[in-house]
C-alpha positions as semicolon CSV with decimal commas, in nm:
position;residue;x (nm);y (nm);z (nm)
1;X;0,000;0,000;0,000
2;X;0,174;0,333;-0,142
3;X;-0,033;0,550;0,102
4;X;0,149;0,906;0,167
5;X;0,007;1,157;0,455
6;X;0,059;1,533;0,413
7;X;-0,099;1,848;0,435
8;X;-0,418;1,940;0,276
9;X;-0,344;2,134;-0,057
10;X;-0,582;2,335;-0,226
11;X;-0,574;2,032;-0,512
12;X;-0,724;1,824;-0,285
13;X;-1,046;1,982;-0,256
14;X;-1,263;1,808;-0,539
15;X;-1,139;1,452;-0,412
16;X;-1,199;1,521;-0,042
17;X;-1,596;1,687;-0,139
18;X;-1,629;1,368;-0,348
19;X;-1,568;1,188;-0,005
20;X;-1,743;1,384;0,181
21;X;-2,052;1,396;-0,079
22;X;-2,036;1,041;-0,022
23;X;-2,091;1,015;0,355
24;X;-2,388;1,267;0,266
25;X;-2,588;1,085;0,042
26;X;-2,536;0,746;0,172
27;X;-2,453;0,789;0,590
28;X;-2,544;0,900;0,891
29;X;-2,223;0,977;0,968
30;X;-2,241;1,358;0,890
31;X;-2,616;1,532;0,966
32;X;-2,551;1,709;0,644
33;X;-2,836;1,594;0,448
34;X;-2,808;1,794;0,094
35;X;-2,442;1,731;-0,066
36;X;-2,185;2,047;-0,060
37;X;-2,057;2,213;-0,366
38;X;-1,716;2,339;-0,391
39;X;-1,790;2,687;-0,300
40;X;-1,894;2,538;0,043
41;X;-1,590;2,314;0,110
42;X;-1,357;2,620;-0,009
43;X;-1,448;2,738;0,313
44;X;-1,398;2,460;0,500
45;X;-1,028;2,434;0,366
46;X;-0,984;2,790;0,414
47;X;-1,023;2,719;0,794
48;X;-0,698;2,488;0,847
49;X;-0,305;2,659;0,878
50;X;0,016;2,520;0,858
51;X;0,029;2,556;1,236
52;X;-0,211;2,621;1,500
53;X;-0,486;2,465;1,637
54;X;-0,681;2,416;1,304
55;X;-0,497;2,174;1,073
56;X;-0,539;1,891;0,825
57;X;-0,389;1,589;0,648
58;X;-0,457;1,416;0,372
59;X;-0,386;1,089;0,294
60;X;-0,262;1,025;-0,097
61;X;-0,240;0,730;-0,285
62;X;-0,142;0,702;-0,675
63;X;-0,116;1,073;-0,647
64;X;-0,560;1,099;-0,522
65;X;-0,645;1,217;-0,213
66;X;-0,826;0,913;-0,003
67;X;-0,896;1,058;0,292
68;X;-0,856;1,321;0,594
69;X;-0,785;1,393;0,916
70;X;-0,852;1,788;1,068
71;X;-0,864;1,963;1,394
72;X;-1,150;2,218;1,391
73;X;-1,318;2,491;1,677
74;X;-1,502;2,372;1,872
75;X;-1,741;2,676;1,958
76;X;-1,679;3,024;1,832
77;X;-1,685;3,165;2,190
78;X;-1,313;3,263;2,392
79;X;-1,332;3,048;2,600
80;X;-1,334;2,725;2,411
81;X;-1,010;2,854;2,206
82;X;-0,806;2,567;2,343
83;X;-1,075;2,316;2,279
84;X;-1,107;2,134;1,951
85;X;-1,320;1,882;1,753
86;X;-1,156;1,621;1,528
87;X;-1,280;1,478;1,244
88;X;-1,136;1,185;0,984
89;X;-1,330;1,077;0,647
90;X;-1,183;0,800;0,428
91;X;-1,281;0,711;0,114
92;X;-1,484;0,375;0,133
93;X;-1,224;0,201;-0,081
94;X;-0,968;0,321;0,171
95;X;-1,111;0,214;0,487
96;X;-0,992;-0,090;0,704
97;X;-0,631;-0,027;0,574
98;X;-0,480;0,175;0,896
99;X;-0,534;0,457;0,717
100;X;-0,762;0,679;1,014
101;X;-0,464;0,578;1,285
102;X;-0,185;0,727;1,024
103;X;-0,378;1,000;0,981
104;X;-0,465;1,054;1,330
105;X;-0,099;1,013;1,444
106;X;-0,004;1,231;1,206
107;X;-0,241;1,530;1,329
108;X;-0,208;1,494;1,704
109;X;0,196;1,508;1,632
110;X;0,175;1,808;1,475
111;X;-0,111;1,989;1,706
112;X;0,102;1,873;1,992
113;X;0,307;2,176;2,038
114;X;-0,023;2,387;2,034
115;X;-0,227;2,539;2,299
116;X;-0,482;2,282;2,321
117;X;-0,623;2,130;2,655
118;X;-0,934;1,899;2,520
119;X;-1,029;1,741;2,159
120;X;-1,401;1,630;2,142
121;X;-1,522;1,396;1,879
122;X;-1,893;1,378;1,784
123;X;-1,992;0,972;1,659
124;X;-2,326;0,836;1,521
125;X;-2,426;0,564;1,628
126;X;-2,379;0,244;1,571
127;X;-2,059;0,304;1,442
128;X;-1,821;0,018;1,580
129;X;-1,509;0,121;1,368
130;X;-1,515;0,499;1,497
131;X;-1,565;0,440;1,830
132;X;-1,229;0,214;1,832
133;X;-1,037;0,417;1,621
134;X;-1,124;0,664;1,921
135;X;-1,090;0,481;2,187
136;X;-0,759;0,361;2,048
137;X;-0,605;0,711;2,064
138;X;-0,740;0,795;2,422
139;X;-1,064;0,937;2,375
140;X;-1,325;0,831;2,650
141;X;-1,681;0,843;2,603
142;X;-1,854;1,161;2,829
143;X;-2,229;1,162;2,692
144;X;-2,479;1,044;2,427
145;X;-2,703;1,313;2,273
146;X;-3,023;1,086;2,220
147;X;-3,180;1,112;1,889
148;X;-3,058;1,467;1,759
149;X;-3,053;1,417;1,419
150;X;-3,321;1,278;1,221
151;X;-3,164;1,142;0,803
152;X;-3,337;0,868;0,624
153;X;-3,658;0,867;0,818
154;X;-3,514;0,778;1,165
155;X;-3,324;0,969;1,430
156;X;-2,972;0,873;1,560
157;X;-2,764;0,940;1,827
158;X;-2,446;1,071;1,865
159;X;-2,181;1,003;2,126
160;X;-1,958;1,237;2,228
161;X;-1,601;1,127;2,315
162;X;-1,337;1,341;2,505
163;X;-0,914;1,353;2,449
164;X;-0,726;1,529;2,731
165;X;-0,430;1,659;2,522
166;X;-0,131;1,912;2,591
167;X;-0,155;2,107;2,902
């Protein structure tokens, strides 16, 4: 597996919204229900540095971005500056491959130097393979929001799951 992690690039954007458009249309994993257009995710890239508290990475195979790993705000209010949400998508040909850990490795490393206290992770449910790929890298489980969003007919829940992380 040729699999390279780096930081998002601007050229990634119309493989990662394919992703994304995917988990849309056929998921509950994201309570997006309509799919997002370029114009949208622009924005969403536009949020993530080179350093800081806001960053992502991209996994890359046979030069096509597969999948992603970012850290995001978690509230606009002060107070929550040095709390984050994280968030990884993988193409569904790229899943079960180790590819969410690399990713995930590869983001905490870099975020580690950064003024960040707590990362918070938001997970439908059922979804086995998130909740280990969370659990895996520390995060504990501190509440589940019961039936919150309603996609295809039915309402889910979401768990929420809690990092500690720097200082």
């Amino acid at each position: 597996m040729n699999i390279t992690i780096r930081r998002l690039e601007q050229g990634d954007l119309a493989a990662l919204l394919e992703i994304y458009n995917h988990y849309v249309r056929e998921t509950p994993v994201t309570f997006d229900i309509e799919p997002r257009t370029l114009e949208q995710r622009q924005a969403w890239l536009d949020g993530f540095a080179s350093t800081g508290r806001y960053q992502c990475f991209v996994a890359v195979k046979e030069g096509r971005a597969v999948g992603w790993a970012g850290s995001h705000p978690y509230k606009d209010r002060a107070a929550y500056d040095t709390t984050v949400m994280s968030s990884v998508y993988l193409a569904p040909d790229a899943t079960r491959q180790g590819l969410g850990r690399r990713l995930y490795d590869t983001l905490f490393d870099a975020l580690a130097g950064e003024d960040i206290h707590r990362i918070f992770v938001g997970i439908t449910l059922p979804n086995e393979a998130s909740v280990r790929l969370h659990r895996a890298f520390g995060f504990e489980p501190v509440g589940i929001y019961k039936e919150v969003g309603r996609k295809f007919g039915r309402f889910w829940d979401v768990a929420t799951y809690l990092r500690p992380f720097g200082g």
